[in-house]
N, C-alpha and C positions, 0 to 999 in steps of 0.2 A: 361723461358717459353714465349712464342711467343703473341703474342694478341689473342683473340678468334677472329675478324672480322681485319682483314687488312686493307681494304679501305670503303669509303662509297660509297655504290652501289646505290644511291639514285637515281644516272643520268641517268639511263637506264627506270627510271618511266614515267608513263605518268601524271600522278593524280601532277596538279599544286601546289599541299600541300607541297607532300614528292619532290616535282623540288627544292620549296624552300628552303630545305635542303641538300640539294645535295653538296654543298658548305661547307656545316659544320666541321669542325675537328672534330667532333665526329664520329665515323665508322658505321652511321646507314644502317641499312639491311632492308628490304622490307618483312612485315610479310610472313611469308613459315615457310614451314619444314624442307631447309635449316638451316636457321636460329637458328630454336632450334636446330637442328643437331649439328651446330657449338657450342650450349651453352653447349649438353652432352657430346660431345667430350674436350672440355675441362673442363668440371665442374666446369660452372659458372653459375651464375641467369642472367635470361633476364631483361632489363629492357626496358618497354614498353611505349613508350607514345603518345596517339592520339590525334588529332586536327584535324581543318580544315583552309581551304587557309585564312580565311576573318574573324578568330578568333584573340581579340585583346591581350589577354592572353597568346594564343600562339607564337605571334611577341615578346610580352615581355619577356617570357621566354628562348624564341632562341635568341635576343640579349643579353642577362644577363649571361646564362650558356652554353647555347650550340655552339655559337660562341667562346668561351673563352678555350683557348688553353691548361689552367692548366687543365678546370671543365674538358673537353674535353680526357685527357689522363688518368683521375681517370675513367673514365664513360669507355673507352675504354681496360685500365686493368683490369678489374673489373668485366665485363658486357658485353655480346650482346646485344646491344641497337639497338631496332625495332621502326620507326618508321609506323603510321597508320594512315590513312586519313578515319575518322569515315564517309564521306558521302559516301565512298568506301566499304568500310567493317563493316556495320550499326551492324553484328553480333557478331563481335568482340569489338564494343563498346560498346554494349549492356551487353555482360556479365559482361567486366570492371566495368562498370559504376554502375551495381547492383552492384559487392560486395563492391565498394567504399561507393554505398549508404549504404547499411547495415553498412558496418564499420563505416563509419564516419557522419553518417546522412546528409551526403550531397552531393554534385556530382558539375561536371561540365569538361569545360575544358580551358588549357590541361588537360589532365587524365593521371597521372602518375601512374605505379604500375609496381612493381617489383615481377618476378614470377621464381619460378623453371623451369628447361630445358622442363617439362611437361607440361610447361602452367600454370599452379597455381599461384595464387597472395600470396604472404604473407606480403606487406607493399604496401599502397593506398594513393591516394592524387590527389591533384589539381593542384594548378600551386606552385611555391616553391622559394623562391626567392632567389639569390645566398647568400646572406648572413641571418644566423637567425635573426626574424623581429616578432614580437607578436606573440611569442610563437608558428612561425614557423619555423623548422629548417631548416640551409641553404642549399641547394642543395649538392652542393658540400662536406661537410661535413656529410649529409646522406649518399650519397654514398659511401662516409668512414666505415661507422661504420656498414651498411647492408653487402659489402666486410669481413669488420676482422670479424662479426658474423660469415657468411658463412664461413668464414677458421675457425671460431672452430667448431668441429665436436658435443658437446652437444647442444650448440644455432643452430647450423643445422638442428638436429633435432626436435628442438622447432618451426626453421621458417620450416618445411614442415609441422607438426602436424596442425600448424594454415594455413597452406595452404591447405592443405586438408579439416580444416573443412571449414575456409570459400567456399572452392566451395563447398561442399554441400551445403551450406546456399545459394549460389549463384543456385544453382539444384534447390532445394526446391521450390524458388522463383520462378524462372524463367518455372521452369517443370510443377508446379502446376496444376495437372488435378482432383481436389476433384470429387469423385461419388455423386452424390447427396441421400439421404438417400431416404430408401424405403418408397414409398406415397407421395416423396416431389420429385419428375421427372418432375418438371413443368418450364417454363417460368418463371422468377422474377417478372413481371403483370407489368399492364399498370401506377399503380401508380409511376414509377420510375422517370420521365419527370419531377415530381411537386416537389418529394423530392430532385430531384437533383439542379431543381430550387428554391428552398426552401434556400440548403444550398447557392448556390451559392450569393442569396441575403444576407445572414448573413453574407459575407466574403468581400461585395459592401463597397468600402468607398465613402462612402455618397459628401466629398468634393470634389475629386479630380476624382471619379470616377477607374474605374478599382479595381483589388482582391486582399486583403491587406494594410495597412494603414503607412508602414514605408520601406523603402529602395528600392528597385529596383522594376519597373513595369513592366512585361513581357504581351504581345497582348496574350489574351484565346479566342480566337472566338467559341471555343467550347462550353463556360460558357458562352458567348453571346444569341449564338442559343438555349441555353436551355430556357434561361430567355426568348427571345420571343418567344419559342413556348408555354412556359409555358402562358404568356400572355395571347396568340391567343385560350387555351384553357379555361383559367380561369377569363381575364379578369382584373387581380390584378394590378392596375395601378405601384405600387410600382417595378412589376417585369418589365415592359415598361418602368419606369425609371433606373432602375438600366441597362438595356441594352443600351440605347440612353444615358445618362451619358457616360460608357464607350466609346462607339462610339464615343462623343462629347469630350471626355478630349483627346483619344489618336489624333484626327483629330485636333488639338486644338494645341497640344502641337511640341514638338519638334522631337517628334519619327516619325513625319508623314515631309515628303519633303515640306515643305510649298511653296521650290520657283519651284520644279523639278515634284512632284509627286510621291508616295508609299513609305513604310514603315521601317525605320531603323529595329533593330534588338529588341532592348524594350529601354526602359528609367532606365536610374542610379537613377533616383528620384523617391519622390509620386508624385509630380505634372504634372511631362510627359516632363521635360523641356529638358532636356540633355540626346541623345543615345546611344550608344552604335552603329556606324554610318555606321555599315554594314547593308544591303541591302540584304538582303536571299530571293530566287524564293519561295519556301515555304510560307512565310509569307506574299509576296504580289499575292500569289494564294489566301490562305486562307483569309484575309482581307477582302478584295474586297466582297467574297463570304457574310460575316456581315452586310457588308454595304450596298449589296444588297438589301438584306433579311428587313433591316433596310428601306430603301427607302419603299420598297413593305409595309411595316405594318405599315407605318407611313405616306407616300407621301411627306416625306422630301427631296427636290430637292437636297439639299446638300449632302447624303449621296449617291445618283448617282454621284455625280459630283468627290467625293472623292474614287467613285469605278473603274469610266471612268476615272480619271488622275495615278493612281495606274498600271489599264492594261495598261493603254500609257506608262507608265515608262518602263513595262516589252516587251514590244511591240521594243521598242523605242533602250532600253538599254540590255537586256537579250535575246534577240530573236536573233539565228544564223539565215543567211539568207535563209535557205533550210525549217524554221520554227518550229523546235525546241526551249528552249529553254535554256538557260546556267543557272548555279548555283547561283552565290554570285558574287558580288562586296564588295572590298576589306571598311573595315573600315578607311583604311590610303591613302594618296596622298599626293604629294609634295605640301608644303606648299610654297606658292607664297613669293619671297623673301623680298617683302613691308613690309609684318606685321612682326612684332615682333621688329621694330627696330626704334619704335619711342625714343629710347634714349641708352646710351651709353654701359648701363649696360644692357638693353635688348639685345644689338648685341654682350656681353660678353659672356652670358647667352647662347644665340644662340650656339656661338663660344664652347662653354664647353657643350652643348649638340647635339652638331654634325648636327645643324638644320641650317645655314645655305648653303645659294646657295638650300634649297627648299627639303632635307631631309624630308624621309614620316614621317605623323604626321597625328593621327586619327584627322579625320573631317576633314581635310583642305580645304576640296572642298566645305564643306556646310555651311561654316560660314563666316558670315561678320565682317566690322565694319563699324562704319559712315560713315568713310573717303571713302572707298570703294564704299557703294550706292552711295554716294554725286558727285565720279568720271563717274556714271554711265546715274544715275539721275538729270533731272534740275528739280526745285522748279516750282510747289507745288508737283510735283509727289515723290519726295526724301524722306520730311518731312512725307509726305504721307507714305507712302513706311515703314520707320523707324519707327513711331508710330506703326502702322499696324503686323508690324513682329516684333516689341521691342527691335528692333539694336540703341543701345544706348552704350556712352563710360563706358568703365569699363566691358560692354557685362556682360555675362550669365554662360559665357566659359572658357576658359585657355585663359593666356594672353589679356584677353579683349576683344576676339570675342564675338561674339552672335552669338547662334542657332539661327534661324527666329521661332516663334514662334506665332498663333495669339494675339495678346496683346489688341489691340481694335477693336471694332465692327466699322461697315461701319457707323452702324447711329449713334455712338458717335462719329466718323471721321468727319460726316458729321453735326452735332451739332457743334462741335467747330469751324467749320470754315465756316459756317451759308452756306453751300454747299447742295445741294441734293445730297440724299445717291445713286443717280443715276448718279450722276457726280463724286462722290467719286468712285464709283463701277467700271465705266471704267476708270479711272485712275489708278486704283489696278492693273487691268488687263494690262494695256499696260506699268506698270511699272514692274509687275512680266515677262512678255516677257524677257524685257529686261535685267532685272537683271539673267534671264535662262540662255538670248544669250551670257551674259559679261561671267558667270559662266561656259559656254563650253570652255571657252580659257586657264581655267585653268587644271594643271595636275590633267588627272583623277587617279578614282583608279583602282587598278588594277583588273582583271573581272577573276573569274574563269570557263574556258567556257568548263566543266562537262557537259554531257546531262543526267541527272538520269531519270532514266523510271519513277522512284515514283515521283519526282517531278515535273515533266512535267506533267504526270497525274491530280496532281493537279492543275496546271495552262489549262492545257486543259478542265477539268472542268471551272473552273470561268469564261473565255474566254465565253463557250458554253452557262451557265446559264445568262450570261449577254446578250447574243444574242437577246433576246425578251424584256429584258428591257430597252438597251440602243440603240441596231440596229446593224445594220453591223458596219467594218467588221469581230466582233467578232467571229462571228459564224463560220468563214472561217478561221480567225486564230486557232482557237481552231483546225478544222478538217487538216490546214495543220501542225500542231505540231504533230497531231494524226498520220497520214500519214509518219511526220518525224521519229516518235520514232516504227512506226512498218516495214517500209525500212532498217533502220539501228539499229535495236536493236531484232528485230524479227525474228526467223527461223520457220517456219510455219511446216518446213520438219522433226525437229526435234521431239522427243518422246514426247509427248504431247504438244508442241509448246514451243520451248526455246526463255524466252525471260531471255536477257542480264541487267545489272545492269546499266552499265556507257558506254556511246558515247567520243570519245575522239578525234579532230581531225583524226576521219577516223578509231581509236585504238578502240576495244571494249573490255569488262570486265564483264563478268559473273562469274556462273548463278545472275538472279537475285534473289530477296527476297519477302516475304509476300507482304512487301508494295509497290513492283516496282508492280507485277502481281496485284496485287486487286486496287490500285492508279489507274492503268492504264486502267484495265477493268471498272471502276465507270465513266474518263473521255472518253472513248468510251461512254457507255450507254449514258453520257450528252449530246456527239454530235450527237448521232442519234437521240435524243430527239429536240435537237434546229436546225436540217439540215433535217429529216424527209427521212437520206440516211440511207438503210437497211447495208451499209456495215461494218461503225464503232457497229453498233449492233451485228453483226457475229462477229468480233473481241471481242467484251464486251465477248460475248458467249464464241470462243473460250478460249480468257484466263481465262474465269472462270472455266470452265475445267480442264484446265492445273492446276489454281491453287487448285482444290479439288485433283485433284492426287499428284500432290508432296507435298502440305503442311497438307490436313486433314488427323487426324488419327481417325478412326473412331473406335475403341478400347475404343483410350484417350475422343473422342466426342471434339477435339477439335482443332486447325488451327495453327499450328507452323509457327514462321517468316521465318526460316531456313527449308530445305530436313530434311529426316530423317538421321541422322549420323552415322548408322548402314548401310545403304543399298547401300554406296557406293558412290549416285550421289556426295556428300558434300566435298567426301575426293580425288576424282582424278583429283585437282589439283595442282598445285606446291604452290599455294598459299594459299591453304590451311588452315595449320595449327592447332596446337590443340586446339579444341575449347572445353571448360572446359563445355556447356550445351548446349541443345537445347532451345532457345528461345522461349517465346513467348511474347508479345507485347499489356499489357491491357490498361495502362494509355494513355489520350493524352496527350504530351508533346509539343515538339515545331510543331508537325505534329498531324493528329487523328491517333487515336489507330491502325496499321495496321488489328489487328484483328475484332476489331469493324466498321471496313469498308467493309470487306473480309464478312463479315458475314451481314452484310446492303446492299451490292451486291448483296451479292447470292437472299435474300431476293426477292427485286427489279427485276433482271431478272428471278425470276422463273415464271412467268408467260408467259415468251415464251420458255418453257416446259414444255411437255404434264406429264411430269413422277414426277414434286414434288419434284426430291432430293433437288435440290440445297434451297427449302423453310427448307427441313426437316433438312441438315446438319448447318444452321442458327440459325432453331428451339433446335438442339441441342447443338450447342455452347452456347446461352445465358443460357439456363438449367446448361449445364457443369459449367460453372461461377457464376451460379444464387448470390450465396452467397458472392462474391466479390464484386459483383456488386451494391446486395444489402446494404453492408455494409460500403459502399461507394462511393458511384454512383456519385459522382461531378467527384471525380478523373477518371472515367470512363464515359465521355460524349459519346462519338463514343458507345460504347457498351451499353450504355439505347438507343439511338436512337434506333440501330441495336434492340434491346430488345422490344420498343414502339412497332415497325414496324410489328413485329413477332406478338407480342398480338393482337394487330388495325390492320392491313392486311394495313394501309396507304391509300396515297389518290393517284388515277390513274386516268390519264385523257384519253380516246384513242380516236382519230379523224380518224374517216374516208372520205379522203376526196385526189381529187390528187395531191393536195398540200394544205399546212394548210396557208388558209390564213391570209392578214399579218394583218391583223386586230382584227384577232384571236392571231394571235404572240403577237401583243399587249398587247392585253387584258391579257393574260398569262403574260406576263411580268410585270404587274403592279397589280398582285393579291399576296398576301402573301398565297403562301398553301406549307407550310414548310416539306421537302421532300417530293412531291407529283410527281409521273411518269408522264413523256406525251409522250406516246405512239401513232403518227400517223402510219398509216395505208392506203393502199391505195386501191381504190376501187375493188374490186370483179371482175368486167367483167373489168378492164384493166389496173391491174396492180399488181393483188395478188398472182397470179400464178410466176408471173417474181421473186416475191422478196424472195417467199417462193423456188423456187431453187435455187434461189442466198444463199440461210443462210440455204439449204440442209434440210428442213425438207419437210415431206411428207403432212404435212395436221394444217392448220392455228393454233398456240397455243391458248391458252387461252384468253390470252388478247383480243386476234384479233377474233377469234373464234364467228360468230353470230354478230358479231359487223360492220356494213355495214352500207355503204351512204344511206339516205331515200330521193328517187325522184332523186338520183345524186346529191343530196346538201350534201357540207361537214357535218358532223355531228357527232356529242361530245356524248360520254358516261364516265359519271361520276361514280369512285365509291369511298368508302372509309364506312373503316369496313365490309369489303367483302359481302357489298350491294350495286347498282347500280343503278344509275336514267335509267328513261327513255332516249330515242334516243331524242336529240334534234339539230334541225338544228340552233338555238342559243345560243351560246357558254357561254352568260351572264346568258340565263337560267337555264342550266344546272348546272351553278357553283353555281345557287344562289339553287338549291336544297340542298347543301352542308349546307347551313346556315338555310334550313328552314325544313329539314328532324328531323323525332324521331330519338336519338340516339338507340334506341330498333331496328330500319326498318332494 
């Protein structure tokens, strides 16, 4: 009998994940319905496993088993083996990764799972080592003994029975549209914000900062922003520390670039010292955004400063030149051939682990040791330097590097060496230059330069919100990212505006998903909020359209990540595939909830239409969930926001004026009013007529609607709790009505 897959068709991909497989002696196939074609025609199970480019698990994996020529022709007799790049096919890891969670309480990746020619999973897991290791079985060996099952015809029947139920369990989950019971059709209420800040503080470790007290730290910005809105409602100083803590430990620690700028992937520790050394767009979108917010409600200069060197990273390092930008930077780079060979048996060691001549090796590019600053640095700035970042012999790290980490403060710098912390301060400074510029000579890692719509979207947000607090050129960034991803990702002609998932060197990859369409229409709304240009708002609009027709079901009352997978959009393509549910997407995870964004959107721009749906289809999603939500609302931060929003009607600011000026921009930028609109507007007799045909509506919405310059002076209407101050032509006045208003008014 012949192999079910011949060769690996990996080469013909675009997605820099499945490239780097392309090479493998294992015969990996490109998810389709080829694919399973090949697995019924010959009556074998698939096995599936997803990753992504800048996953460290997945490198180790593929060196261990799927390079390896024996593992390699078990997996190939045996098996149609599909490889999946989860930032590509976010739907198809998404079902995975449920039923692994259900089965095995845990997740991650890679994501192994092995399934019937139908799609079905009936054996889950993580990464697998080739040989059994605590009581995990070896790779290779698994795949043995899932093979001779499937050739006995009664355990056959045993793994489809558990493949069948688990996808239901995987339906169940993932389909979940509860009716709300008769009388109880309401909103979950405004108390959600405090219990979910409630919980979130009982999960604060008090020492090191951040959620949980033992093993690996992951960034939640989600459970940041609750904690200080909770604050900013309540007051509760506890709930303002436990957010500036975390702030302060991951800026602190070694998850944060102390010599480059922005945010590794999480930390392996509690204390934040060692990361996990990949670099995801995602999280130096969302970041930024914390530490904004952070700066604003605190007027701590340091957590601007930590939000302006984060977009400089992405600006700097992620940003294609057209203004996009890319995914991930890779975890690994060649390790410079200096270190490791301070002695005999270090360069044995080397030699027996394939690391010499500069072999990638997670971190190489961000870690020091003495010898290295000392090469870089003259004294006092070295000394300086090394205290400062805690590069010391023996390090932090493998082999004896150091992460840079902050270790001492400026004015204990500046105490011991009877210096002003103002002489110490620019010495930091002109020695971290340096050690940046010695640090570009080394090999980088590798970039993978994906342009995902949902991602971008977020980085086009942070960009646009920082425009008022830190200045140009954010704001410009942001609107040319916007402009990138709706050039090449956008078909405006197509049936409610097709927008695409993945930009690829020129290749594109649709359709897109929940969170590419609603990501992107929230960072439109941001930029026309911080540019005061009515056209990324048309955009906001139209894709929010688009996304109420292909994902809400208004039956279910509720916002699928995926088309409907009945009505055809989902399945004409080759790529297809069977996809065992339709999605949907409650939790935040390493991104917010796509649904609880989708639904905080619609939210937010229904006040530039006259007609309400998009508030009421909002209004009915958090109803639809009431009960999940309330049941556990930390694990659902995006969707109490969305949820708050809907109860509070939130805070809008709209200016009418023909430009908002910049002193107004200011002023906005240094006010903490945590999701609150700003809607400019431009004035009546010369310029509302222009903008209202430009974004095709017939007569001023809501928002703008009565809201007019007094004397031709720019001028602020405030509202929040679907009550509104007076017209004021100063800007401080108006906000300070926010603080001094009945909450009854």
């Amino acid at each position: 009998m012949s192999q079910p897959t011949e060769r690996n068709r990996l080469d013909g991909e675009a997605s820099p994940y499945l490239r780097q497989h392309a090479d493998n002696p294992v015969n990996w196939q490109p998810w389709g319905d080829e694919a399973f074609e090949r697995a019924r025609e010959h009556d074998v199970p698939v096995f599936v496993s997803i990753g992504y480019s800048s996953c460290h698990w997945c490198h180790v994996m593929a060196e261990e088993s799927f390079e390896d020529e024996s593992v390699a022709a078990v997996v190939n007799d045996s098996f149609v083996p599909i490889k999946v790049d989860r930032e590509e096919r976010p739907d198809v890891d998404s079902t995975f990764m449920t039923v692994c969670q259900l089965v095995t309480g845990g997740g991650g990746w890679p994501l192994s799972a092995w399934c019937t020619p139908e799609g079905k999973p009936f054996y889950v897991g993580t990464y697998f080592p080739p040989e059994p290791r605590r009581n995990q079985p070896g790779f290779r060996g698994l795949c043995e003994r899932i093979a001779d099952s499937w050739s006995d015809p009664e355990q056959r029947e045993e793994m489809k029975r558990r493949a069948d139920q688990w996808t239901q369990s995987a339906r169940d989950e993932l389909e979940s549209v509860p009716t709300p019971a008769e009388g109880d059709a309401s909103p979950p209420g405004s108390d959600l914000l405090d219990t979910a800040a409630a919980a979130a503080l009982r999960g604060y470790d008090e020492e090191y900062g951040g959620f949980g007290s033992g093993g690996a730290k992951f960034p939640m910005p989600g459970r940041i922003d609750l904690l200080m809105r909770a604050y900013a409602g309540r007051g509760r100083d506890a709930l303002l520390s436990a957010a500036t803590g975390t702030l302060d430990g991951m800026a602190d620690g070694g998850m944060y670039d102390q010599v480059g700028g922005g945010f590794h992937r999480y930390a392996v520790d509690r204390q934040w010292t060692v990361p996990h050394f990949e670099k995801m767009l995602y999280d130096n979108a969302e970041l930024p955004m914390a530490y904004l917010d952070g700066y604003r409600l605190t007027g701590d200069p340091r957590y601007a400063r930590v939000a302006s060197e984060s977009l400089a990273f992405l600006d700097r390092e992620l940003r294609h030149e057209g203004g996009g930008f890319f995914s991930t930077l890779d975890a690994r780079s060649r390790r410079p051939a200096s270190r490791g060979s301070d002695s005999e048996a270090d360069e044995e060691a080397d030699v027996d682990a394939g690391n010499v001549g500069g072999d990638d090796v997670e971190g190489a590019f961000y870690v020091w040791t003495p010898e290295e600053v000392d090469a870089v640095l003259d004294e006092p700035a070295a000394s300086l330097a090394k205290d400062r970042y805690g590069i010391r012999s023996g390090g932090n790290f493998e082999r004896g590097t150091t992460v840079p980490t902050i270790a001492a403060s400026v004015e204990g710098l500046a105490a011991d060496r009877d210096l002003s912390p103002e002489a110490v301060r620019e010495t930091l400074v002109e020695a971290r230059t340096a050690l940046f510029d010695a640090r570009e000579s080394r090999p980088r890692p590798a970039r993978d330069e994906k342009v995902l719509a949902s991602w971008n979207g977020r980085a086009i947000s942070a960009f646009a919100r920082a425009g008022d607090s830190l200045g140009e050129p954010y704001a410009e960034i942001a609107r040319e990212a916007l402009d990138f991803c709706r050039e090449r990702l956008y078909d405006a002609d197509a049936d409610a505006g097709a927008l695409a998932r993945r930009w690829l060197d020129g290749d594109v990859r649709g359709p897109g998903y929940l969170d590419d369409y609603a990501f992107l229409a929230r960072g439109a709304l941001d930029t026309y909020a911080a540019t005061g240009d009515p056209e990324p708002l048309g955009f906001a609009l139209d894709l929010a359209g688009a996304l109420v027709e292909e994902f809400y079901d208004a039956d279910d009352g509720t916002i699928y990540f995926t088309r409907d997978l009945d009505d055809g959009t989902a399945d004409d393509r080759a790529d297809a595939g069977p996809l065992i549910a339709r999605p949907q997407e409650f939790t935040d995870r390493s991104t917010p909830s796509s649904l609880g964004v989708a639904a905080e959107t619609l939210a937010l721009l229904d006040g530039f239409r006259a007609d309400g749906e998009f508030r009421e289809i909002a209004e009915r999603v958090v109803t639809t969930h009431g009960d999940r939500i309330r049941g556990s609302p930390l694990e659902h931060a995006s969707l109490v926001r969305a949820a708050d929003l809907v109860e509070t009607g939130g805070i809008e600011v709209t200016i009418a004026a023909a430009e908002v000026p910049r002193e107004w921009r200011e002023t906005l930028g240094e006010r903490y009013l945590p999701g609150a609109l700003v809607a400019p507007r431009p004035l009546t007799e010369t310029g509302l007529d222009e903008w209202l045909d430009r974004l095709g509506m017939a007569e001023a919405p809501p928002i703008w609607a009565d809201r007019d310059a007094t004397d031709g002076e720019p001028t602020a209407y405030v509202c929040e709790g679907f009550t509104c101050s007076p017209p004021r032509t100063d800007l401080d006045a108006a906000l300070e009505w926010l603080e001094t208003r009945e909450p009854s008014e």
